[in-house]
C-alpha positions in Angstrom: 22.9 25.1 -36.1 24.5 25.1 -32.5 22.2 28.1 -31.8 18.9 25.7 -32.8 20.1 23.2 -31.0 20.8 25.1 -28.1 17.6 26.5 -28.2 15.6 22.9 -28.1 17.4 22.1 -25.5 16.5 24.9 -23.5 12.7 24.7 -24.3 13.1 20.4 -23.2 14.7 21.7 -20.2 12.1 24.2 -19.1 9.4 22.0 -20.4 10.0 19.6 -17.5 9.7 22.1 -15.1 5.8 23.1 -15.1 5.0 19.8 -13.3 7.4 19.3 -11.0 7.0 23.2 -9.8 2.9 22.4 -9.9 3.3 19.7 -7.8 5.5 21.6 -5.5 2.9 23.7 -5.0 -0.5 21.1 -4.5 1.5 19.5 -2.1 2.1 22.8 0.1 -1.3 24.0 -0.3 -2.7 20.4 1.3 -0.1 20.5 4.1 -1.8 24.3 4.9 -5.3 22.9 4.3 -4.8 19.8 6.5 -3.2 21.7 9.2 -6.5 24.0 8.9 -8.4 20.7 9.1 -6.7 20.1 12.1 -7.0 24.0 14.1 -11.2 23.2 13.3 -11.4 26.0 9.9 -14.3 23.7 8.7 -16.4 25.3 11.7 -14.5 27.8 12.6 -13.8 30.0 9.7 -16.2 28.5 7.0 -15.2 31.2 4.3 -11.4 30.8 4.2 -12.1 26.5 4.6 -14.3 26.7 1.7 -12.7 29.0 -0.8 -9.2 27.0 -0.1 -10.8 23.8 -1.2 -12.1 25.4 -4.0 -9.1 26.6 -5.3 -7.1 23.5 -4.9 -9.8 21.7 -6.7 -9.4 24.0 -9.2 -5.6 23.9 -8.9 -5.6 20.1 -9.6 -8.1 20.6 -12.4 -6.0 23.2 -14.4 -2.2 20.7 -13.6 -5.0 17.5 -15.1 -5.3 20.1 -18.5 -1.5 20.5 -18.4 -2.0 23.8 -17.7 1.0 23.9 -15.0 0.9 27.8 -14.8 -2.7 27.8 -14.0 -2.5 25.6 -11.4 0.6 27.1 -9.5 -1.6 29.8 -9.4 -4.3 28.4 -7.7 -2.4 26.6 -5.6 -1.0 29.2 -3.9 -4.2 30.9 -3.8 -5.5 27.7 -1.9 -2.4 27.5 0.2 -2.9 31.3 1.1 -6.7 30.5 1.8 -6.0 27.8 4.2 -3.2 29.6 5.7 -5.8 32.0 6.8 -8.5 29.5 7.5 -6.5 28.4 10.1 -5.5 31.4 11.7 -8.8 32.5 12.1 -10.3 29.3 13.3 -7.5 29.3 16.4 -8.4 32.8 16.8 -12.3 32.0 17.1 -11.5 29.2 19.4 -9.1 31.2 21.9 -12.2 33.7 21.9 -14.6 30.9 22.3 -12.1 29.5 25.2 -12.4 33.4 26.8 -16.2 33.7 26.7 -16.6 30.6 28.6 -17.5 30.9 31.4 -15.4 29.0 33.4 -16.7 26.3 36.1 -16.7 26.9 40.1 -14.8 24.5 42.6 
């Protein structure tokens, strides 16, 4: 009976966990997608803007289903996305800022 009991308490524990980790994890990936907002990715690096959007879309679709696994998942997907978003959008602006030519006194 202890060992049942044990057990529930265990699962109730560990049930509680899925959102709290999920939302963890949404609000990390928007931090990286906002800073990526901020270095110009939308322009910049189209491909990494768009798929992290995607995936946090996705990420807040599977956490609505209660699918907290799911959604970590993509999450970090997005954050990873976004991360590289905007890296490559300051790298295509400091070789935008070297092409230019620059202006004569």
């Amino acid at each position: 009976m202890k060992r049942l009991l044990a057990l529930v308490a265990a699962a109730g524990a560990l049930a509680g966990c899925g959102p709290v980790r999920s939302t963890s994890h949404l609000l990390d990936a928007e931090v990286q997608i906002q800073a990526a907002r901020t270095a110009g990715a939308e322009k910049l690096a189209p491909y990494e803007w768009t798929a992290a959007n995607l995936y946090i879309r996705k990420a807040r679709e599977e956490v609505s289903y209660s699918d907290y696994q799911a959604g970590v998942d993509f999450a970090e997907k997005a954050a990873r996305f976004a991360a590289k978003a905007r890296e490559t959008a300051m790298a295509n602006a400091n070789a935008e800022d070297a092409s230019s030519p620059s202006p004569n006194p």
